[in-house]
NUROVO-736437 format. One record per atom (N, C-alpha, C): residue number from 1; residue in one letter; z, y, x. Coordinates in steps of 0.05 Angstrom, whole numbers, plus 32768, in hexadecimal, padded with zeros to 4 digits. Each point is the difference from the previous one (the first is absolute). Example, Ala and Ser with C-alpha at 12.3 -4.5 7.8 and 13.67 -1.06 7.14 Angstrom:
BEGIN
NODE; 1; a; 809C; 7F8E; 8108
NODE; 1; a; 8000; 8018; 7FEE
NODE; 1; a; 8000; 8018; 8012
NODE; 2; s; 7FF2; 8015; 7FF9
NODE; 2; s; 8001; 8018; 8010
NODE; 2; s; 800E; 8016; 7FF1
// end
This chain:
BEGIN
NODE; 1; x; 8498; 7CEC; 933B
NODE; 1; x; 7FFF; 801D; 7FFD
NODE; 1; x; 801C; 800B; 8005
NODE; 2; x; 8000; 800E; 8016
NODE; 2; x; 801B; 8011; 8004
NODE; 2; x; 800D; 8011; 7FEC
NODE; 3; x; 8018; 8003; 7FFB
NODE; 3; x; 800F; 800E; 7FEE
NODE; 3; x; 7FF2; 8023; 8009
NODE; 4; x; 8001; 800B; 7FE3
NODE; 4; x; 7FFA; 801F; 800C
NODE; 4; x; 8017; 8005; 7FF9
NODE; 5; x; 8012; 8015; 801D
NODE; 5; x; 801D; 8003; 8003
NODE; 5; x; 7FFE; 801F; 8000
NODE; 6; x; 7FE7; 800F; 7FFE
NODE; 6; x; 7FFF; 8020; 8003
NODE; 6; x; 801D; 8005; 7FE9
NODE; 7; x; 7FF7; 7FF5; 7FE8
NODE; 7; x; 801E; 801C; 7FED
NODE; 7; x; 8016; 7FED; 8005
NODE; 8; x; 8007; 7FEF; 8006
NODE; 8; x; 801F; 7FFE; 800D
NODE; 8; x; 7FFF; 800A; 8021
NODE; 9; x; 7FEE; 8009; 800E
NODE; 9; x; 8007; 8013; 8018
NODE; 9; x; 7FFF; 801B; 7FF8
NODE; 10; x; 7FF5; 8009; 7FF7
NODE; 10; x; 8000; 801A; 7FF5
NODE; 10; x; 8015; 8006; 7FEE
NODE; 11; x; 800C; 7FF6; 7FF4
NODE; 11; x; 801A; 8007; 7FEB
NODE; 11; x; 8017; 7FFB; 8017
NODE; 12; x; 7FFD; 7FEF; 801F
NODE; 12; x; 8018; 8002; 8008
NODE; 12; x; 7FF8; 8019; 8012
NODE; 13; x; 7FF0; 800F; 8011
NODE; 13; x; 7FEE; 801A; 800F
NODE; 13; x; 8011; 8007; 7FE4
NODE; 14; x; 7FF7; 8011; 7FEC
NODE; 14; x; 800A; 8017; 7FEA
NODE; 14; x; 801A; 7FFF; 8002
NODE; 15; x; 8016; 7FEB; 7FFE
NODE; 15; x; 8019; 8002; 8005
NODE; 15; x; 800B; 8008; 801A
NODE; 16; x; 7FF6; 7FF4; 8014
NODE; 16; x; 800D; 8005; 8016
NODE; 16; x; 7FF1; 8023; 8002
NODE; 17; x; 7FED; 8002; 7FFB
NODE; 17; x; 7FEF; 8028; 8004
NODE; 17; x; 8019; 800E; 7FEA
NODE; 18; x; 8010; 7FFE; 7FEF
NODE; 18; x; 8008; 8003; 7FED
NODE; 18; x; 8024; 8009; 8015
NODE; 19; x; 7FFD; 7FF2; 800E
NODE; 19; x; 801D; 8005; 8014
NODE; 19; x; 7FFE; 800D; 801A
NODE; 20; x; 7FE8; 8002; 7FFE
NODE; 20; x; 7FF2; 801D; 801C
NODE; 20; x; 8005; 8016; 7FFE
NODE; 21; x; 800C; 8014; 8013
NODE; 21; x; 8001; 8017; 7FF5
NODE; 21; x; 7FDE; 8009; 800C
NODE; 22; x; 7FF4; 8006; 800C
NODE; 22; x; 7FE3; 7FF9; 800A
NODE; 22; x; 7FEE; 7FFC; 7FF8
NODE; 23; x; 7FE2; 8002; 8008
NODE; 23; x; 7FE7; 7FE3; 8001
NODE; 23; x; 8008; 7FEB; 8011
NODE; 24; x; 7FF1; 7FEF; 7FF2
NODE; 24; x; 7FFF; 7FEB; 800E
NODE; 24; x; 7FE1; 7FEF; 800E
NODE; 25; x; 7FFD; 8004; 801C
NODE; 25; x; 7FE7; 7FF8; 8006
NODE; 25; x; 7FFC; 7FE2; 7FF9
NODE; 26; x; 7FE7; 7FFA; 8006
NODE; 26; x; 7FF0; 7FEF; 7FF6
NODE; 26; x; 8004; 7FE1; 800E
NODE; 27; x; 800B; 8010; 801D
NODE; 27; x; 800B; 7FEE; 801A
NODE; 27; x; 8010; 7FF1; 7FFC
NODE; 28; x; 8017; 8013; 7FEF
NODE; 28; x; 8017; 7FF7; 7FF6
NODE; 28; x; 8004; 7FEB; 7FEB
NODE; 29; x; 7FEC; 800A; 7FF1
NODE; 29; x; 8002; 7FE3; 7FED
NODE; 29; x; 7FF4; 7FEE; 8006
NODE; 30; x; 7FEE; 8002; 800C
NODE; 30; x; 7FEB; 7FE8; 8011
NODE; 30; x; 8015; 7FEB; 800C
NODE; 31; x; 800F; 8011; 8011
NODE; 31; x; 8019; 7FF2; 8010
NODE; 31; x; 8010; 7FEE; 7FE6
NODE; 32; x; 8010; 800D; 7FEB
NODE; 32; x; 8006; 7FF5; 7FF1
NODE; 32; x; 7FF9; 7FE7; 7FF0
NODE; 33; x; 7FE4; 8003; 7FFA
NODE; 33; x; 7FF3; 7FEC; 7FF7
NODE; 33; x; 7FFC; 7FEF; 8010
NODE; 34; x; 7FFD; 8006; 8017
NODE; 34; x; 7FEC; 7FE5; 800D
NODE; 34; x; 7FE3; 8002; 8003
NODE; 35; x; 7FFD; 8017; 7FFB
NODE; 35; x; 7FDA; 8007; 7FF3
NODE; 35; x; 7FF5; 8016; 801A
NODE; 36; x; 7FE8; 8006; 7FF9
NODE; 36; x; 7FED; 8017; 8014
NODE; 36; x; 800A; 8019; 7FED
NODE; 37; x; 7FFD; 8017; 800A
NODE; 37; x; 8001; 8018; 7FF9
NODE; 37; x; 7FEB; 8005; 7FEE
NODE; 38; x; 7FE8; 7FF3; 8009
NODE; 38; x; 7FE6; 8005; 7FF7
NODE; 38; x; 7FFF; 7FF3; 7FDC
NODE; 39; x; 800D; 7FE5; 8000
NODE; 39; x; 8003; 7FFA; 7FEE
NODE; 39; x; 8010; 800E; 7FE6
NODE; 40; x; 801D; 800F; 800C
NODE; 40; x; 8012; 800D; 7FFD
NODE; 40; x; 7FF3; 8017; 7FF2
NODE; 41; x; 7FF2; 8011; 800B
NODE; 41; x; 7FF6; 8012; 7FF9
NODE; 41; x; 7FED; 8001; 7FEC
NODE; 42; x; 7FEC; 7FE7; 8000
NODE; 42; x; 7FF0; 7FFE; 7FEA
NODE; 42; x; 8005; 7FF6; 7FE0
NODE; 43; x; 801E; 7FEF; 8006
NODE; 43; x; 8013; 7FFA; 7FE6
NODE; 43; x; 800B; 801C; 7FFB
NODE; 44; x; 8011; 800D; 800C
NODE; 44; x; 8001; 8011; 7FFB
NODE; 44; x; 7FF5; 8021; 7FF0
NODE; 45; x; 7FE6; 8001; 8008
NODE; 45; x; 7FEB; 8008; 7FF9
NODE; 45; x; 8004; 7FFE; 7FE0
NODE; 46; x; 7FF9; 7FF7; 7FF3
NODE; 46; x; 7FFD; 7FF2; 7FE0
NODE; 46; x; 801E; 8008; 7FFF
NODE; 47; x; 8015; 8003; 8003
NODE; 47; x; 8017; 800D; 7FF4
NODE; 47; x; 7FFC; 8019; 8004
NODE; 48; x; 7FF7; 8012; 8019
NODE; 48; x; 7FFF; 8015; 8003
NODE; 48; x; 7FE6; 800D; 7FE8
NODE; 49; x; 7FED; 7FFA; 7FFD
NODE; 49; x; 7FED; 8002; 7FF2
NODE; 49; x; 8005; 7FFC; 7FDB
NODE; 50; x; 801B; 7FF9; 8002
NODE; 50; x; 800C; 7FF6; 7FE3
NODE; 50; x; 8014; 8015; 7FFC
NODE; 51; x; 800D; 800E; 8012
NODE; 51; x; 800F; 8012; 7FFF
NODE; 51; x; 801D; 7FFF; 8001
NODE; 52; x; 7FF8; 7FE6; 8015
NODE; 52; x; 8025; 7FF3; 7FF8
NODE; 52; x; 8004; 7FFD; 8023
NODE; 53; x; 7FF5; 8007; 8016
NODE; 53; x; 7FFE; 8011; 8015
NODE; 53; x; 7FF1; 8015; 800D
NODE; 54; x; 8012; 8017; 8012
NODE; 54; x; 7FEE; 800E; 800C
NODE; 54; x; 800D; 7FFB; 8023
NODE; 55; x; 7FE8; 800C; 8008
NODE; 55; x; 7FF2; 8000; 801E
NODE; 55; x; 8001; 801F; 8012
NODE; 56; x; 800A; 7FF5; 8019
NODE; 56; x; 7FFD; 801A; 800E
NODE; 56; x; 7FFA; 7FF4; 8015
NODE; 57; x; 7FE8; 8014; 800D
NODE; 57; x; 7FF3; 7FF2; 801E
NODE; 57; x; 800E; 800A; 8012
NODE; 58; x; 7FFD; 7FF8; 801C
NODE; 58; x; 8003; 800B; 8018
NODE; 58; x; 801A; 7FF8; 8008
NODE; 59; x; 800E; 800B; 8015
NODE; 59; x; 8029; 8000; 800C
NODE; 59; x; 800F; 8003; 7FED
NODE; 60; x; 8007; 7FF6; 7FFE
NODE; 60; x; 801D; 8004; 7FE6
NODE; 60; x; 7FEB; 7FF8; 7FE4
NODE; 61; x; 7FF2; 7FF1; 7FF9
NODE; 61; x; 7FEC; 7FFB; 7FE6
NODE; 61; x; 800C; 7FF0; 7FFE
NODE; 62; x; 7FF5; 7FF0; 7FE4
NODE; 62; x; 8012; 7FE4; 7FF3
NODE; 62; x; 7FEE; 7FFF; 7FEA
NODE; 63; x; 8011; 7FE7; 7FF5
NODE; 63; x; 7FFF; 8001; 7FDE
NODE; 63; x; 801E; 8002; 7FF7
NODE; 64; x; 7FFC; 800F; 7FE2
NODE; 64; x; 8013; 800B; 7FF0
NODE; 64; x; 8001; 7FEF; 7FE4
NODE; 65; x; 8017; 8007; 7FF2
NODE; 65; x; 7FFD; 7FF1; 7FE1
NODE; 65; x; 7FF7; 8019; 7FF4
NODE; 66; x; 7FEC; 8000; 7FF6
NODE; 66; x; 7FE9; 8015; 7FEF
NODE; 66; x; 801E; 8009; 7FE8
NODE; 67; x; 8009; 7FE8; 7FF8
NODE; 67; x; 8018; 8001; 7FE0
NODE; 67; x; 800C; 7FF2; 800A
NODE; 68; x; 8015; 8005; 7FEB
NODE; 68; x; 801A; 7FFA; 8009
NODE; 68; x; 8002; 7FE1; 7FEF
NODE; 69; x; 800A; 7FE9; 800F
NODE; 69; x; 8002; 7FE1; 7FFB
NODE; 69; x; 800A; 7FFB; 7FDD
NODE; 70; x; 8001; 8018; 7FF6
NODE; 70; x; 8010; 7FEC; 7FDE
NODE; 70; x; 7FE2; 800C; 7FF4
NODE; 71; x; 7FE4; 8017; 8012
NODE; 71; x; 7FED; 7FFA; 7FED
NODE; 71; x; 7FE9; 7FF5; 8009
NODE; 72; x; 800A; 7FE5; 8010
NODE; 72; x; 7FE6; 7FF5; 7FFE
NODE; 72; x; 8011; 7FDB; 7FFC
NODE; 73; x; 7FE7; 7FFF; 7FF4
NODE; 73; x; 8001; 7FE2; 7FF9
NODE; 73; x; 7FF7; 7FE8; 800E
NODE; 74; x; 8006; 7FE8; 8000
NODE; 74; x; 7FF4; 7FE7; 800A
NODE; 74; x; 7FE2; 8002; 8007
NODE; 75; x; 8002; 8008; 7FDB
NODE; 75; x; 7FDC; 7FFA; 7FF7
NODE; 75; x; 7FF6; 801A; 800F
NODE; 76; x; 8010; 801B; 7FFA
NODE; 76; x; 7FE7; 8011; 8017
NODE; 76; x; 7FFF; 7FF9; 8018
NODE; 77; x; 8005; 7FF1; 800F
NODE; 77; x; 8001; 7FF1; 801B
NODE; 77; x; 7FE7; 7FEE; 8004
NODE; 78; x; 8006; 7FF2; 7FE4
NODE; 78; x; 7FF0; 7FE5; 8002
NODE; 78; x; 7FE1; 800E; 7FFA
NODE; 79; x; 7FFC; 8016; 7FEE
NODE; 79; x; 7FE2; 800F; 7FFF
NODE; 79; x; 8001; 800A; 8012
NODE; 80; x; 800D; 8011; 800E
NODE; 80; x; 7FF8; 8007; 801B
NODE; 80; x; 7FF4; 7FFA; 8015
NODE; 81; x; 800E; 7FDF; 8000
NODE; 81; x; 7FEC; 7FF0; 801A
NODE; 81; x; 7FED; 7FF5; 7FF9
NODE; 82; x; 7FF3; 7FFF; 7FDD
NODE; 82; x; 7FEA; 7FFD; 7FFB
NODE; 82; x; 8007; 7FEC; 7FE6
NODE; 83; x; 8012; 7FF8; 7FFB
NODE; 83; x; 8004; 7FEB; 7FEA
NODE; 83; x; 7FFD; 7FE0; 800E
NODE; 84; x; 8009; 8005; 800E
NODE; 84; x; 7FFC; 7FE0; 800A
NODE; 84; x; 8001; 7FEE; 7FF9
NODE; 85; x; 7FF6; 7FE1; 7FFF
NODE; 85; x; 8001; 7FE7; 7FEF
NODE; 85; x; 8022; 7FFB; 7FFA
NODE; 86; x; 8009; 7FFE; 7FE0
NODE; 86; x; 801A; 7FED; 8002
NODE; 86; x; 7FFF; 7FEC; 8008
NODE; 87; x; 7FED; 7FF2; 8005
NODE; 87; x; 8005; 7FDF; 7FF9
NODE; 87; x; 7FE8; 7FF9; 8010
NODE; 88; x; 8003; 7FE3; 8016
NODE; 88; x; 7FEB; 7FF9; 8008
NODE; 88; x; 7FFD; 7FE6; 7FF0
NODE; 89; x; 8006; 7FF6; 7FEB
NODE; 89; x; 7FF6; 7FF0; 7FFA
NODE; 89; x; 7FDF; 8005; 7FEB
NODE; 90; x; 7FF0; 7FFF; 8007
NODE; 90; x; 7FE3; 7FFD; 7FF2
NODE; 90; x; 7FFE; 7FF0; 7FED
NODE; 91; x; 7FE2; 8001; 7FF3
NODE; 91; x; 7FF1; 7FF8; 7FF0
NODE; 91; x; 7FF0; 7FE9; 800C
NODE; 92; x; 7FFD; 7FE8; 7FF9
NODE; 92; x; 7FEB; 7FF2; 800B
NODE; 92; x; 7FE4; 8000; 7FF3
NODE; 93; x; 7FEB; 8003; 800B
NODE; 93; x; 7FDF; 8008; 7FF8
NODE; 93; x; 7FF7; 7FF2; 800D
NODE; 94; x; 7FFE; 7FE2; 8004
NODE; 94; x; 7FF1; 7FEF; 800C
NODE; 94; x; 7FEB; 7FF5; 7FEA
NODE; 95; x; 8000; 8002; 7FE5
NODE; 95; x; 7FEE; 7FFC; 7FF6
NODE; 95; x; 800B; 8006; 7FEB
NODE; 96; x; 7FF5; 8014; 7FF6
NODE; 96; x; 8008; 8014; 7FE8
NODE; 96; x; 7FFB; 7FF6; 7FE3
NODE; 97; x; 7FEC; 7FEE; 7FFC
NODE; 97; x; 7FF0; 7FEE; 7FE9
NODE; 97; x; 8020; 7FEB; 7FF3
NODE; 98; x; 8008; 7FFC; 8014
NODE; 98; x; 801C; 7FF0; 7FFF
NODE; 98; x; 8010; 8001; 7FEB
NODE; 99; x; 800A; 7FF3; 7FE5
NODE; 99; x; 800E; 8002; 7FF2
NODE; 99; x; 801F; 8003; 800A
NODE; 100; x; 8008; 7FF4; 8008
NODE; 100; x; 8014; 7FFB; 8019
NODE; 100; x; 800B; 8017; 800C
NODE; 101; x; 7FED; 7FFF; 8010
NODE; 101; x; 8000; 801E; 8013
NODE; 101; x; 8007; 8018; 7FE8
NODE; 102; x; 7FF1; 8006; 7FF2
NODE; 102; x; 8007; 8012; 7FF2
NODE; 102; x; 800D; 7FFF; 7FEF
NODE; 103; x; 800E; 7FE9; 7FF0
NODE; 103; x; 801D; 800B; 7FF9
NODE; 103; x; 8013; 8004; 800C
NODE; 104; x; 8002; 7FF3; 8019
NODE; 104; x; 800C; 8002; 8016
NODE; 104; x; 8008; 8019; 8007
NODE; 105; x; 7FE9; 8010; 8001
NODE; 105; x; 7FF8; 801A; 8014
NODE; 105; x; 800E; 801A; 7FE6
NODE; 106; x; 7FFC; 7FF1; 7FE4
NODE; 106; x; 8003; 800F; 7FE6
NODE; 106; x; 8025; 8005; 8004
NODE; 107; x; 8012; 7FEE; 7FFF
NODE; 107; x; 8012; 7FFF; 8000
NODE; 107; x; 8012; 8006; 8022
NODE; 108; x; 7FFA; 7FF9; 8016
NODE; 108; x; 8003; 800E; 8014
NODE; 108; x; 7FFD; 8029; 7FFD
NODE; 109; x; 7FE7; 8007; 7FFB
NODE; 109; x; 7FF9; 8012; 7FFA
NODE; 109; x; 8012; 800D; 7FF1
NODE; 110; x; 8008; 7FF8; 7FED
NODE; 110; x; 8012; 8010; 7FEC
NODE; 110; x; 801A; 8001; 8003
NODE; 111; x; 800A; 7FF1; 800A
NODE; 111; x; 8020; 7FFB; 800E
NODE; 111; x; 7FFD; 8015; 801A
NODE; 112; x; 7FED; 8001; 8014
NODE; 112; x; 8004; 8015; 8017
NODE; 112; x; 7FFC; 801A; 7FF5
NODE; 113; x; 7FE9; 800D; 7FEC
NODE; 113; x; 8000; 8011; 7FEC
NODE; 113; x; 801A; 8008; 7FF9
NODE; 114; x; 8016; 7FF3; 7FF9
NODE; 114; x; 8018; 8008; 7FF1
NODE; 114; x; 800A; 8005; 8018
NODE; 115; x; 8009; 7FE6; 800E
NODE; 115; x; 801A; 800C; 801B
NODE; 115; x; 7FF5; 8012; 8003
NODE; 116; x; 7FF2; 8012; 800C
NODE; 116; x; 7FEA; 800C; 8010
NODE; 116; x; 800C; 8021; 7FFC
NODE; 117; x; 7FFD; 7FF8; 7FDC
NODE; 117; x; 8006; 8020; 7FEF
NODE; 117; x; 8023; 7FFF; 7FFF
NODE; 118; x; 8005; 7FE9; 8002
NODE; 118; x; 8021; 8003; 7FFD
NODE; 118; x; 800E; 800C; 8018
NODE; 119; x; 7FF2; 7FF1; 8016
NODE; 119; x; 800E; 8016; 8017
NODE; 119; x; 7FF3; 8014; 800C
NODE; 120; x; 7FE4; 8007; 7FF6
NODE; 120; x; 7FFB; 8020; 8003
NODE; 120; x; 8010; 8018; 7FEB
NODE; 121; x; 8015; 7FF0; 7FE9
NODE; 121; x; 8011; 800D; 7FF2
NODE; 121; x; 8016; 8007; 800F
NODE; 122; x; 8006; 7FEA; 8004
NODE; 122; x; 8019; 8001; 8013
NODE; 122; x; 8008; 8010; 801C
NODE; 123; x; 7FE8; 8000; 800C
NODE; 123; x; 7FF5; 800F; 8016
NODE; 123; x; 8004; 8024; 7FFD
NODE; 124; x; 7FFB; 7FF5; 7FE3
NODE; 124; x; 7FFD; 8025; 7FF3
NODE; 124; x; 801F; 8013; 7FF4
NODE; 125; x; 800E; 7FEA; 7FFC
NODE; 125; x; 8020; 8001; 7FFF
NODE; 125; x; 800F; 8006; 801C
NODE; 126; x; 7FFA; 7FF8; 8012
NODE; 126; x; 8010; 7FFF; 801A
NODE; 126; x; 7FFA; 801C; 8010
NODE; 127; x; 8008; 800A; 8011
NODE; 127; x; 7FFB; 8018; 800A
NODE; 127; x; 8009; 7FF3; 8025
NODE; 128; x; 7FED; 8013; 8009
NODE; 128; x; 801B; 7FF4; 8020
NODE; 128; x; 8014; 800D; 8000
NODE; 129; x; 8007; 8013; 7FF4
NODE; 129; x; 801A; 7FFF; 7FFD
NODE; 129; x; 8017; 7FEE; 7FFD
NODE; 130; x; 7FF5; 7FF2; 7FEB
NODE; 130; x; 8014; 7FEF; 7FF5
NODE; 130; x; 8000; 7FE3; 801D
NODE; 131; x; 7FE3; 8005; 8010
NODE; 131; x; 800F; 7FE7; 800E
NODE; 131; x; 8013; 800D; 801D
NODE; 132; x; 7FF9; 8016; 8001
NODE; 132; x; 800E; 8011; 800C
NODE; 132; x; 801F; 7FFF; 8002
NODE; 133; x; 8006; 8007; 7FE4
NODE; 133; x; 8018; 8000; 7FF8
NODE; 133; x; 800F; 7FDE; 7FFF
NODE; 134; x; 7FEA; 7FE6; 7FF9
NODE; 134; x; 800D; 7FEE; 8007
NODE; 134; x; 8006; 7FFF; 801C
NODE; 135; x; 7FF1; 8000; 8012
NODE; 135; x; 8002; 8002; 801F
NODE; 135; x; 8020; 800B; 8008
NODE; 136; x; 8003; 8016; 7FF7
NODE; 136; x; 8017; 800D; 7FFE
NODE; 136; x; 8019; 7FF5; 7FFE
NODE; 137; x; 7FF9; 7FF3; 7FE2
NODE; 137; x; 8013; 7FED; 8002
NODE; 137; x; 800B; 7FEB; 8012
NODE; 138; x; 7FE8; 7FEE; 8002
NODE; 138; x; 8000; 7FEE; 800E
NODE; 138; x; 8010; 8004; 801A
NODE; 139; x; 7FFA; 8018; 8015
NODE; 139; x; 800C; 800E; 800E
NODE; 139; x; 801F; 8008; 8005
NODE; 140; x; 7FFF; 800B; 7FE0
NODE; 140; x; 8022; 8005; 7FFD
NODE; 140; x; 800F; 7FE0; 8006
NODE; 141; x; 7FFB; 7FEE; 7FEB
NODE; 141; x; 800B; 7FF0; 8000
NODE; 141; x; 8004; 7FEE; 801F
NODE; 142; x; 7FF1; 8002; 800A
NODE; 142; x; 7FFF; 7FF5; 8021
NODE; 142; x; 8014; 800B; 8019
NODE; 143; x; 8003; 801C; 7FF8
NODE; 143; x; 800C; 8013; 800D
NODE; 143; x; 801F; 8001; 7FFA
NODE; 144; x; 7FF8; 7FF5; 7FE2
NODE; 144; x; 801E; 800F; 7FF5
NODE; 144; x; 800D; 8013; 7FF6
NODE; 145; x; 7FE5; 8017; 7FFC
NODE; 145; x; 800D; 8020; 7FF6
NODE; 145; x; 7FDF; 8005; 7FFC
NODE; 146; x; 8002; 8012; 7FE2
NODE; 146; x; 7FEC; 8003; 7FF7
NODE; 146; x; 7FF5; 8023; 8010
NODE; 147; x; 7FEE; 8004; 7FFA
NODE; 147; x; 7FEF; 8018; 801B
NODE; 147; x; 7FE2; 7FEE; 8003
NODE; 148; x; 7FF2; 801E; 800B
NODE; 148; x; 7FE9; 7FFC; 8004
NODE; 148; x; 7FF9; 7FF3; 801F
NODE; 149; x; 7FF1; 7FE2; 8000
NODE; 149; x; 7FFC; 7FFC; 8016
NODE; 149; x; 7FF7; 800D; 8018
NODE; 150; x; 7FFC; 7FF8; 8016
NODE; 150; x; 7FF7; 8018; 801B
NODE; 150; x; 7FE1; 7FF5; 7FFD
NODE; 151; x; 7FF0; 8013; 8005
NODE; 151; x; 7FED; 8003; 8000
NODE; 151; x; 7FF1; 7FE9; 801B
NODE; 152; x; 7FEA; 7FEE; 7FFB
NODE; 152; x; 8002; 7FF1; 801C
NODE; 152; x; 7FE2; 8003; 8018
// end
């Protein structure tokens, strides 16, 4: 099972839209990503619909940051694209009657239960801002003089 990479592409799209003076079409991040437009637009969609982008059709249309990056969070990102699985590791249900199996499944269960809520906490602390502003950093220090990177 493939990693789902939607909210670490989308939190890096919000930063880089965040240094636009503009919209940004759909082409453009498609390009960026490596992805279809089509796809682009339908991830997108679920943020726009969340209120954490807006849309303008036609010549000169785009997407916009709906708010401004210190008010939205990880976690509103992560409900946006629907809450997606943390963890691909499962449950095994090959025969449920199983003593085994089910303490197994008892104690697996409750350990992903915890991580699960620990970093939908954590998720809820972070803003893209703040990875924004790490970026920033990161930047300064590469460069050598602190300032806002160029927009790419």
């Amino acid at each position: 099972m493939p990693a789902d990479q939607r909210l670490s592409r989308m939190l890096h799209v919000l930063i880089h839209m965040d240094q636009r003076d503009g919209p940004v079409t759909s082409e453009t991040i498609a390009q960026m990503l490596g992805a279809h437009p089509v796809v682009i637009r339908r991830t997108m969609a679920g943020l726009r619909s969340a209120g954490y982008l807006t849309s303008d059709k036609g010549h000169g249309g785009g997407w916009r940051l709906g708010r401004p990056l210190d008010q939205i969070s990880l976690f509103d990102i992560h409900q946006a694209l629907g809450s997606p699985t943390i963890f691909a590791i499962g449950l095994a249900n090959d025969d449920p009657r199983c003593l085994v199996e089910q303490a197994v499944n008892a104690a697996l269960d409750q350990a992903l239960t915890e991580a699960e809520q620990r970093l939908l906490t954590r998720f809820k602390e972070v803003t893209v801002a703040d990875l924004a502003e790490d970026f920033a950093d990161r930047y300064a220090r590469i460069i050598g003089k602190p300032g806002t990177p160029p927009a790419r």
